[in-house]
N, C-alpha and C positions, 0 to 999 in steps of 0.2 A: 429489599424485595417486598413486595406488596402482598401481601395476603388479603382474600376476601373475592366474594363472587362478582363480576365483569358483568355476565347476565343473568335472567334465572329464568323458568319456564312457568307461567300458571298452568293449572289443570281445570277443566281438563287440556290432556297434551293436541292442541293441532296440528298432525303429523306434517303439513307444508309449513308451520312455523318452526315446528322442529328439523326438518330439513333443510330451511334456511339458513337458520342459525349453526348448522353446524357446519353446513358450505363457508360461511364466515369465519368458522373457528381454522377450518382445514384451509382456507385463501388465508389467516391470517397467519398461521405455521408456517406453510409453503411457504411468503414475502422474509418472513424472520428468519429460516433457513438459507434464503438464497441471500439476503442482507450477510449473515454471518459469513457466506462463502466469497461475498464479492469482498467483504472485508479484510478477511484473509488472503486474498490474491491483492489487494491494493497492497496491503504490508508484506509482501514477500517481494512484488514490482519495486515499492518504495527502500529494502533493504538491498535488492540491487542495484539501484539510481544509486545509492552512495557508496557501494564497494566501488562501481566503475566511475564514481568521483575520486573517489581517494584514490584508485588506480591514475585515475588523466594527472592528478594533482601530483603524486610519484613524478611519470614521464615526465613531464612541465620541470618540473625542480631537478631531474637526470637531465634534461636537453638542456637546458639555462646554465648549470653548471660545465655541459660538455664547451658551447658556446662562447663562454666567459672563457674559458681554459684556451680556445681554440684564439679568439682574439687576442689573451693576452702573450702567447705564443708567436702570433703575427706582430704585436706589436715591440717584442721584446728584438724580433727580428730583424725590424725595421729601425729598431735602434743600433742595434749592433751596427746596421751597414754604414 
């Protein structure tokens, strides 16, 4: 974490530099707030992209198995006759 002052004001104070500068401080809050919230909605999207992978990859490895089972069934079949 950095310590130390970013800007500082002379005196005397010019109340339109001082209002500037603090529209800067309150615009650069505001961008850092909304940054930390989009952040957090990208990591809760991106923790569900891989629930509903490991789900698809489940299904995949259930269908593949039923698949195999279902052919080797047909082919056992086919030998018998």
């Amino acid at each position: 974490m950095r310590v130390g002052a970013v800007d500082y004001i002379l005196k005397p104070v010019d109340p339109e530099v001082l209002k500037s500068k603090v529209a800067v401080f309150v615009d650069v809050n505001n961008r850092s707030t909304d940054l930390a919230t989009q952040l957090l909605a990208h990591r809760s999207a991106q923790r569900d992209l891989l629930r509903a992978k490991d789900d698809l990859e489940i299904k995949i490895r259930e269908r593949t198995a039923s698949l195999i089972s279902a052919h080797d069934r047909l082919a056992q079949g086919n030998a018998d006759a």
